[in-house]
C-alpha positions in Angstrom: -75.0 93.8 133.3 -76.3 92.8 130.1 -74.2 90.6 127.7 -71.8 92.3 125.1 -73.0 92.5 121.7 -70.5 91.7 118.9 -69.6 95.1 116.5 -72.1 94.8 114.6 -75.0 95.6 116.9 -76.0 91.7 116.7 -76.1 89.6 119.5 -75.2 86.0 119.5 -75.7 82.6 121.5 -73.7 79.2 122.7 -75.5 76.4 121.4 -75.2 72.6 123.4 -74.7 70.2 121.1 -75.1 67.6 123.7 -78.2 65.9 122.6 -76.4 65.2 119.2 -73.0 63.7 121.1 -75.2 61.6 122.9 -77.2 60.1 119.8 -73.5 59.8 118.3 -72.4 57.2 121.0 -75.6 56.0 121.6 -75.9 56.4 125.3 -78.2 58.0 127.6 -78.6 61.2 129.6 -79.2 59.5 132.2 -75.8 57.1 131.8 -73.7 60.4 131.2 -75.2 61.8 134.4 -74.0 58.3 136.9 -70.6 58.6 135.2 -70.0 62.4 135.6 -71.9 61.9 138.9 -73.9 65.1 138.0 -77.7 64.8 138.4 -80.3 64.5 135.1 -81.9 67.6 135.7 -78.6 69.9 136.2 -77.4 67.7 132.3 -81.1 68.5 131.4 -80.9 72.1 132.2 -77.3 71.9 130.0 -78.8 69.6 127.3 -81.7 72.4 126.5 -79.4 75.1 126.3 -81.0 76.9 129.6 -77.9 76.8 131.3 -76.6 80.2 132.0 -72.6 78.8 132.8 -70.7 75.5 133.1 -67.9 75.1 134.8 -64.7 73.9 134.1 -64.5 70.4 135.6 -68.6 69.8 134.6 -66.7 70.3 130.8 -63.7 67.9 131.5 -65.8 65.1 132.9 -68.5 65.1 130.3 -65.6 65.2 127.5 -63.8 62.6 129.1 -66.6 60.0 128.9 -68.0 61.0 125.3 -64.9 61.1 124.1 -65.1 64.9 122.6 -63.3 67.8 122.9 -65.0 70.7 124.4 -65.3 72.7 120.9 -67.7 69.4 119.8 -70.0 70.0 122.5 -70.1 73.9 122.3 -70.6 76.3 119.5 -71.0 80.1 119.0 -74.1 81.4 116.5 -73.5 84.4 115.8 -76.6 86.9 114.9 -79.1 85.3 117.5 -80.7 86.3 120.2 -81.0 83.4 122.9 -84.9 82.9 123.8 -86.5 84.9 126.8 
């Protein structure tokens, strides 16, 4: 099934803003991934935005060790098309 458009007719994307979290605290991807015992390439996959889903507890652990809610590491654009 292909993903809802808003009213409009425009489509829209969820931006990662993981990169700029991790610049914030100055720690690496590969730190966050030993302390949410997830591996690099499943953060890298979030960190580029190629992830199609995350799940729940993926969300609580990397908020609990940057210190962010979960609206700090997500956004909505809307108006964009994500990238084939």
């Amino acid at each position: 099934m292909p993903p809802a458009n808003n009213a409009a007719g425009e489509g829209g994307m969820i931006l990662v803003k993981l990169d700029d979290l991790l610049h914030e605290r100055r720690m690496t991807l590969t730190e966050l991934a030993e302390r949410v015992g997830l591996t690099l390439a499943n953060l890298s996959i979030l960190k580029t935005g190629k992830a199609k889903a995350i799940r729940f507890s993926t969300l609580e652990a990397i908020c609990r060790e940057l210190g962010c809610q979960p609206g700090d590491l997500l956004a909505y654009q809307a108006g964009v098309e994500p990238a084939a």
